[in-house]
N, C-alpha and C positions, 0 to 999 in steps of 0.2 A: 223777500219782497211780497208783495199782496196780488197775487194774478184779478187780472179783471176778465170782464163777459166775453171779448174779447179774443180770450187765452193768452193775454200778453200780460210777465209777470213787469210790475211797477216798483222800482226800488228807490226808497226815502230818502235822496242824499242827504236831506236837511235833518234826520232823526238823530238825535244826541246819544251819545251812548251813557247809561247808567253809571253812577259812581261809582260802584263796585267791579263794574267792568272796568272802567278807566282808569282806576286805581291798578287794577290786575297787569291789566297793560303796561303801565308805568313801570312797577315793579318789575316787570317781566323784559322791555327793553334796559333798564337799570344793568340788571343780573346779568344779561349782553354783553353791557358795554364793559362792563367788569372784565366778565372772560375775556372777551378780545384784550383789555386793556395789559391784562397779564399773561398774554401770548394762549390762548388757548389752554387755560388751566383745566383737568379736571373738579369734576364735582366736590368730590370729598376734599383735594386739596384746597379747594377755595371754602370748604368749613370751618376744615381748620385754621385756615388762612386768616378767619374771623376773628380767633383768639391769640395768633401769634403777630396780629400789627398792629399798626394803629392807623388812621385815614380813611378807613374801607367802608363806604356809606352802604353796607349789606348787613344781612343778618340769615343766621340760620334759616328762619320760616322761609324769607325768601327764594334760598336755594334752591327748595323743591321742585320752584315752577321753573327750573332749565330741567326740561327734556326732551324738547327734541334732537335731534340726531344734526351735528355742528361739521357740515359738509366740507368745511376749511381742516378740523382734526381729522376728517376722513381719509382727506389728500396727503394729509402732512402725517399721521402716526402711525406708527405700522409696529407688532409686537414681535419677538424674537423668545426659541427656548434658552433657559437661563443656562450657563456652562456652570457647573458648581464646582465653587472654592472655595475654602475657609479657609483664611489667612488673618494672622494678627491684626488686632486693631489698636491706634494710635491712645494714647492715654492723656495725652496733653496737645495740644498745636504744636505743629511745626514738629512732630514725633515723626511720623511717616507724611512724605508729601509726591501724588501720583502724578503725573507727565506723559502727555503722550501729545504726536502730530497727527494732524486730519491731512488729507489731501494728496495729490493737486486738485483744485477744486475748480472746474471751469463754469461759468466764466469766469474770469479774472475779475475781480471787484474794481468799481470806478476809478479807485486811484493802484492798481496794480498788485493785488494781494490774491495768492494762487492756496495757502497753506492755513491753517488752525492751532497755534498752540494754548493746550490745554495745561492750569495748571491747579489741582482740587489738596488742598490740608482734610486727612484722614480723617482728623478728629472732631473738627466741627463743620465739614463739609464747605466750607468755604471754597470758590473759586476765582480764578479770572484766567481769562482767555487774550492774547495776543495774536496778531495777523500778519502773518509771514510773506515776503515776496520769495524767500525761496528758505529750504530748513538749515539752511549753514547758519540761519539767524537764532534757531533756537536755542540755542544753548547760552547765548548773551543776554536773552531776554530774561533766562532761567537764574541766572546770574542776578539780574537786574531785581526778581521778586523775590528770593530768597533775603537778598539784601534788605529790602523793605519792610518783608515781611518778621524777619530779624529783629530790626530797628523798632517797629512796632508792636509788637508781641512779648518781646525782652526776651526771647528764649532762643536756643540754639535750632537749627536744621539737623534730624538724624539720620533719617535715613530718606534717598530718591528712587522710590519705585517707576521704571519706565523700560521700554524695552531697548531690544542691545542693537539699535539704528545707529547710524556715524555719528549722527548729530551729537547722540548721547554718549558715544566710544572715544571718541578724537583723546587725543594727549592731552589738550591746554585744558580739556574739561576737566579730565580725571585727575590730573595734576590741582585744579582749582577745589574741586572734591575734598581730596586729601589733606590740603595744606585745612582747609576750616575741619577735619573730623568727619563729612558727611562720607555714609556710607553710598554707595549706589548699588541698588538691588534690582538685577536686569532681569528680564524674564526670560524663559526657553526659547531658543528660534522656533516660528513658526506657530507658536502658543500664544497672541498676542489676550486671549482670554484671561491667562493670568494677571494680567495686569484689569482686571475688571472693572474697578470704578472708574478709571481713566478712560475706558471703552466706553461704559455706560454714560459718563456726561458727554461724551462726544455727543451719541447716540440722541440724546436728552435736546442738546447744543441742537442739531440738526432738523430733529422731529419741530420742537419750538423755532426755526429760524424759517425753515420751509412752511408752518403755519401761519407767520407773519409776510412772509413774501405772497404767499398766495388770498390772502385776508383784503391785503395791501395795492393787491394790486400792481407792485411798482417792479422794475427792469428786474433780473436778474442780478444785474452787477451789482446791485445794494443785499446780498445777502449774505457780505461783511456786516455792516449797518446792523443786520438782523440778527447775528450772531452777539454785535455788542451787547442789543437790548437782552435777548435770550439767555443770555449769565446773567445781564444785572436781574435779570427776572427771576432766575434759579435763584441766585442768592438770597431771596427774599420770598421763597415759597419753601410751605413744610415738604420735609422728608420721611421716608421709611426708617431714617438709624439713628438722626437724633429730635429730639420733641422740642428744639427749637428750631426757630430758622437758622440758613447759617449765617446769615445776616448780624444776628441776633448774640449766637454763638463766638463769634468773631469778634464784635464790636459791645459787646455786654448791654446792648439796646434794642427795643423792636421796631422793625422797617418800619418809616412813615409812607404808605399808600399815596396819600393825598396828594404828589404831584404827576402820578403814573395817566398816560396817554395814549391813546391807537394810534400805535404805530402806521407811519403816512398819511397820516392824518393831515387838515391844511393847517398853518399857522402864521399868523401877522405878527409880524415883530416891527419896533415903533423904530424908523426911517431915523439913522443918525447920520451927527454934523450936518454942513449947513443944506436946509430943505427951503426952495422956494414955500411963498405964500398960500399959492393958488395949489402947490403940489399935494399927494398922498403925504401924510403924516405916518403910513407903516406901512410895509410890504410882505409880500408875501412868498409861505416856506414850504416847503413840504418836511412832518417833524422826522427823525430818523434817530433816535435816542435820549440818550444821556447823560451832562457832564457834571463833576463834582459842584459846580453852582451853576447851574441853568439846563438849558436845552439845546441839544444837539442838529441842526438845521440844515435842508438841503436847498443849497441857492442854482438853479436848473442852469441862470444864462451864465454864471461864472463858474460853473461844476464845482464846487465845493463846500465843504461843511462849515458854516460859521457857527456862533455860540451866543445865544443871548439869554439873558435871566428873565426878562420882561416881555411874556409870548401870552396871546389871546388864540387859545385853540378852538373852531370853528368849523361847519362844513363836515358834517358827519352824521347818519342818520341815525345815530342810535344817542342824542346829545340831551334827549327830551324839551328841544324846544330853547334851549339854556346855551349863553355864551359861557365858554370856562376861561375865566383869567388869571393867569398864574403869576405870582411876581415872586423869585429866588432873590432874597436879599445879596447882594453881591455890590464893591465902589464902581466900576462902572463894564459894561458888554465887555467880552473877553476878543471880540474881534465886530467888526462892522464893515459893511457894504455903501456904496453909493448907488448903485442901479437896480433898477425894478428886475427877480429875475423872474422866467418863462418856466413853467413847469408843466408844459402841458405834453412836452415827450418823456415826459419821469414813467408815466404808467403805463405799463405792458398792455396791449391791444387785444395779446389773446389770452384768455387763463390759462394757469400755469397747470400741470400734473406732475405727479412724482418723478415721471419716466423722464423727463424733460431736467431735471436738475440734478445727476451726480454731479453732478455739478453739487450739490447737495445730499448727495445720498448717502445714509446710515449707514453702508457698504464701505464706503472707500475711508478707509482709517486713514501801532505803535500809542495807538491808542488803547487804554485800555476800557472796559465798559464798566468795572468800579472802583475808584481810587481805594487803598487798603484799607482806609480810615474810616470809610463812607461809615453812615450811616443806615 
């Protein structure tokens, strides 16, 4: 501002800022909404990120200008010393494929889910993740991806790395093992290190799902929700072991970017069957993911997740000014509502800390978040 005679400084609300500022800024909120969009990525991974998709309206030069210090990875990442193991690596999919459970994870997520199953292919790092109400389920679920995963790939399962828990010990499992050829390769009691990848995307799972609760804003109980998004987000972000994504590796394609969102972010989805005249023509969401055609949707006054393809995302400070509308080709909503819902108790009152969520914590070792085929 300009001090006058006075000694009282004057400041120009009406002074325009130069283009090259304004430009700066743009860029600079852009690169923002990015990171948020992809759960708090780092730096270098959102470079490379640049050359391994497609959608991603960034570029190298821009990168630069994130560096401040992103007080939500502050809350949510925390580094650990690595335990070293060298152990074979898989040569093909579905070669070796790693398994382990998270949990019990309080608080129980909205619709009742206490547990984490992890489940990552060696070889092209591919994962998906399922949510347990208690761990007697994992091993069905294990059943359930190998089968798919099978079907899809055309190649056999060799070997299951996981540690020697009931879940993984029981009869009908080892029994189911055997009859297909898979080996199961348990780890040492009390060494749950060996089994390392399986630990590390936990770990990975966690740090990204605790960044999005806390970014977000929203209750605790949605940080199932935030676990979905957090694998479909790995899956689609470079790694240390192999130089595609495993997205990419998987599915012989590069991630399309272009429908990725901030998480809890608000969203209007358009009012189906019969809508008075004088009524709202769409209502509103809060988003919480993503399904194989559309968007994953939290309806506050009926507590549940609905699905719509056709979402206008909105109400977000980092948007530049711009509505974003998204249309997922799909024949018609995967589910629908008739009432306006309430989402104004969805967001947590006070901010969250680490201390507050083993609930979430990197300590404590039916949907899925990407169908096997995705894209």
């Amino acid at each position: 501002g300009n001090k006058q005679e006075n000694g009282i400084y004057v400041i120009d609300l009406n002074k325009k800022i130069d283009e090259e500022e304004e430009s700066y800024l743009a860029e600079e909120t852009k690169l923002k909404l990015w990171h948020r969009k992809l759960g708090h990525m780092g730096l270098e991974n959102l470079k490379k990120l640049t050359e391994q998709s497609i959608g991603m309206t960034l570029n190298k030069k821009e990168m630069n200008k994130l560096e401040e210090i992103c007080e939500v990875c502050l809350q949510a990442k925390q580094t650990r010393l690595a335990f070293n193991t060298v152990r074979k690596r898989a040569k093909r999919p579905l070669e070796i494929i790693h398994t382990d459970i998270c949990g019990p994870i309080e608080p129980i997520t909205w619709d009742g889910k206490s547990y984490i199953l992890t489940v990552l292919d060696d070889y092209t790092h591919y994962s998906k993740v399922y949510l347990l109400k208690t761990k007697d389920e994992a091993s069905e679920y294990l059943k359930e991806f190998i089968m798919e995963a099978e079907a899809y790939k055309n190649v056999k399962t060799h070997k299951i790395r996981c540690d020697n828990g009931g879940e993984y010990a029981n009869a009908n499992f080892k029994q189911w093992c055997r009859n297909k050829g898979i080996i199961l390769d348990y780890t040492i009691p009390y060494s749950p290190q060996l089994n390392g990848k399986a630990e590390r995307l936990n770990r990975s799972l966690l740090e990204k799902a605790r960044a999005l609760i806390f970014d977000s804003k929203l209750n605790k109980e949605f940080w199932g929700e935030a676990v979905y998004v957090a694998a479909y987000l790995l899956n689609r972000s470079p790694t240390d072991t192999v130089i595609k994504t495993p997205t990419e590796c998987w599915t012989g394609e590069k991630p399309n970017l272009s429908r990725l969102q901030v998480f809890g972010s608000i969203a209007y989805a358009k009012a189906l069957g019969y809508v008075k005249k004088l009524d709202s023509r769409s209502k509103k969401y809060i988003f919480v993911g993503y399904s194989l055609n559309g968007y994953r949707l939290w309806d506050e006054k009926l507590r549940k997740i609905v699905v719509y393809r056709d979402v206008i995302f909105g109400e977000t400070k980092e948007t530049l000014g711009e509505t974003v509308i998204v249309h997922i080709p799909e024949d018609k909503e995967l589910e629908e509502t008739s009432e306006e819902p309430e989402n104004e108790n969805l967001r947590n009152s006070e901010s969250s800390t680490s201390e507050e969520m083993i609930s979430i914590d990197s300590e404590e070792n039916e949907q899925e978040v990407a169908r096997l085929g995705e894209g």
